[in-house]
One Martini backbone bead per residue (centre of mass of N, CA, C, O) as a GRO file, in nm:
protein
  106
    1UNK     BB    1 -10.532   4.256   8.331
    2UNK     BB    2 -10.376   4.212   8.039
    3UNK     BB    3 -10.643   4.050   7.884
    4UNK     BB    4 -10.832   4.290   7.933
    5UNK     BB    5 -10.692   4.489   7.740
    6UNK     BB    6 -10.623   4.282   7.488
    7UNK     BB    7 -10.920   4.161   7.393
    8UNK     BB    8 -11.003   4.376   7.158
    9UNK     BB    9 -10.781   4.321   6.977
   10UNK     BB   10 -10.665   4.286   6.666
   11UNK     BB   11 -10.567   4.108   6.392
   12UNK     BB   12 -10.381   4.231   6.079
   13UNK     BB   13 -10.312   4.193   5.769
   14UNK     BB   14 -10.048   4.279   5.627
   15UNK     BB   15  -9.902   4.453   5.413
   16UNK     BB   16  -9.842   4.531   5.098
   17UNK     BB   17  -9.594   4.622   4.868
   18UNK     BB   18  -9.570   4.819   4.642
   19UNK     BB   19  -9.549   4.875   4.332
   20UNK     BB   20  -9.219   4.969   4.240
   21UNK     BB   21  -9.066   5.126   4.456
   22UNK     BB   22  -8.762   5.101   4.411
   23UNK     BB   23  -8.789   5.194   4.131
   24UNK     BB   24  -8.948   5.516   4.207
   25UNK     BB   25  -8.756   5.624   4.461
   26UNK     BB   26  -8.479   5.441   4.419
   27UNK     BB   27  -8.214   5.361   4.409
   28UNK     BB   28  -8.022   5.130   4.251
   29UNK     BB   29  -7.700   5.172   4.278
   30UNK     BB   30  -7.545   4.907   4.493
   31UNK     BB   31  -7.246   4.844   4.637
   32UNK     BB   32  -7.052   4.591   4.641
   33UNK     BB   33  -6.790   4.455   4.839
   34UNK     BB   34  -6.616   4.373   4.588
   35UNK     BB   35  -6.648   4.635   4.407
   36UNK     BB   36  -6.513   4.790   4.591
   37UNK     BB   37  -6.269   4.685   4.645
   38UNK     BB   38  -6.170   4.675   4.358
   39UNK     BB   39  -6.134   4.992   4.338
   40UNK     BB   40  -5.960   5.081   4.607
   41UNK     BB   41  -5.686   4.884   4.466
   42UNK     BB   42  -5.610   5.098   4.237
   43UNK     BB   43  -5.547   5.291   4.503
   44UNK     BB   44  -5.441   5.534   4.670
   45UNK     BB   45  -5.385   5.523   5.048
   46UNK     BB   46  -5.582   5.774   5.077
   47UNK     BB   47  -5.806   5.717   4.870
   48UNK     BB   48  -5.936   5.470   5.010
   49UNK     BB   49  -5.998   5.585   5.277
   50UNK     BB   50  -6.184   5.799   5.168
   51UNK     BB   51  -6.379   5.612   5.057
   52UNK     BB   52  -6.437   5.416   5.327
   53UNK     BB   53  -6.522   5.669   5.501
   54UNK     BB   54  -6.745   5.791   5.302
   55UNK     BB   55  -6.905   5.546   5.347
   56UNK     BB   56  -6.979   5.477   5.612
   57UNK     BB   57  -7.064   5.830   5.664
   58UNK     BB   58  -7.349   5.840   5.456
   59UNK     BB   59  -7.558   5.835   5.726
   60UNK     BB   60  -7.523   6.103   5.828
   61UNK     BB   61  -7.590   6.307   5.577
   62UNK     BB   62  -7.856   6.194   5.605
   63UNK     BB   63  -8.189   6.345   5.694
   64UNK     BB   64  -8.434   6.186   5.559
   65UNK     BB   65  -8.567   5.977   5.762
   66UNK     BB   66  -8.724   6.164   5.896
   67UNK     BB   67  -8.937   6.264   5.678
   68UNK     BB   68  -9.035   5.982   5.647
   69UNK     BB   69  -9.195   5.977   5.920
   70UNK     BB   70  -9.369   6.232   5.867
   71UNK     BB   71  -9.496   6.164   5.596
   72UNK     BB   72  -9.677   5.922   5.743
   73UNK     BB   73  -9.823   6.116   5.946
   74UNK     BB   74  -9.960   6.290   5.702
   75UNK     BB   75 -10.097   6.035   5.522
   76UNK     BB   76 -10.265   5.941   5.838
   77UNK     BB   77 -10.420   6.233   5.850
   78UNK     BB   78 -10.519   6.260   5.512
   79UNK     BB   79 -10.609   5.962   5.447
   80UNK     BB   80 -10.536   5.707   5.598
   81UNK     BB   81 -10.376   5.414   5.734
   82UNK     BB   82 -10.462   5.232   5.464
   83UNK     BB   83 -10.354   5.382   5.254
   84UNK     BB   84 -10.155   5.427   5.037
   85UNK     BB   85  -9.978   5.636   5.114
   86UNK     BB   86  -9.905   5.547   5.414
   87UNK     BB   87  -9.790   5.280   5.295
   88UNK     BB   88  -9.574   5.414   5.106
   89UNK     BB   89  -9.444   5.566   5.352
   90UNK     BB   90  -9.363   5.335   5.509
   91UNK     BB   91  -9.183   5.173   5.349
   92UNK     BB   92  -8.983   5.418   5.313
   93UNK     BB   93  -8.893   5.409   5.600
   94UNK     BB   94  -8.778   5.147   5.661
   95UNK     BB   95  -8.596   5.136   5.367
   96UNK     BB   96  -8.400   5.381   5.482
   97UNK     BB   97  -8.377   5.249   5.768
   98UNK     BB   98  -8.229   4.988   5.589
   99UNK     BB   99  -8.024   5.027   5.451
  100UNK     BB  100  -7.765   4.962   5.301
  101UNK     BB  101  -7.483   5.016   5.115
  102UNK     BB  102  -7.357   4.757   5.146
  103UNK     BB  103  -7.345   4.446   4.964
  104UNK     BB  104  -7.361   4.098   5.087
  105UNK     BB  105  -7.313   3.932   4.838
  106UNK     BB  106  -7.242   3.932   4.515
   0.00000   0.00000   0.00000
């Protein structure tokens, strides 16, 4: 039963990343675990754990991953799904649902 439902499937070549996306939409400055380490270590002990506390809990304050969801969504119904719309809001939908906060090593 299965060979019939998928034998019509074609495999689609990858799409490229649009040039420039990280330059043009996304912050660029993502402090290393290293570079955090030293910052919070010439602070005192409650300023630390402060810092530490809201590097962690950073993603949960961000709204922004639905809309961009959302926004994928609406440039393969107004654009077509190859579109560059399309395509530069799917990476930006991935890119955003995966970025660390921390990049290790540094």
């Amino acid at each position: 039963m299965l060979p019939l439902i998928v034998a019509h499937f074609k495999n689609q070549p990858l799409t490229e990343k649009p040039r420039n996306l990280t330059d043009d939409y996304f912050q660029q400055h993502v402090e290393s675990v290293t570079a955090f380490s030293e910052r919070v270590s010439t602070m005192p002990t409650r300023a630390a754990q402060k810092a530490f506390q809201e590097i962690c809990l950073l993603g949960m304050q961000d709204s922004k991953v639905g809309l961009y969801s959302t926004f994928h969504d609406f440039a393969i119904w107004k654009h077509g799904l190859a579109s560059p719309e399309a395509v530069r809001m799917a990476y930006m939908y991935v890119i955003r649902c995966h970025v660390d906060v921390l990049s290790y090593p540094d």
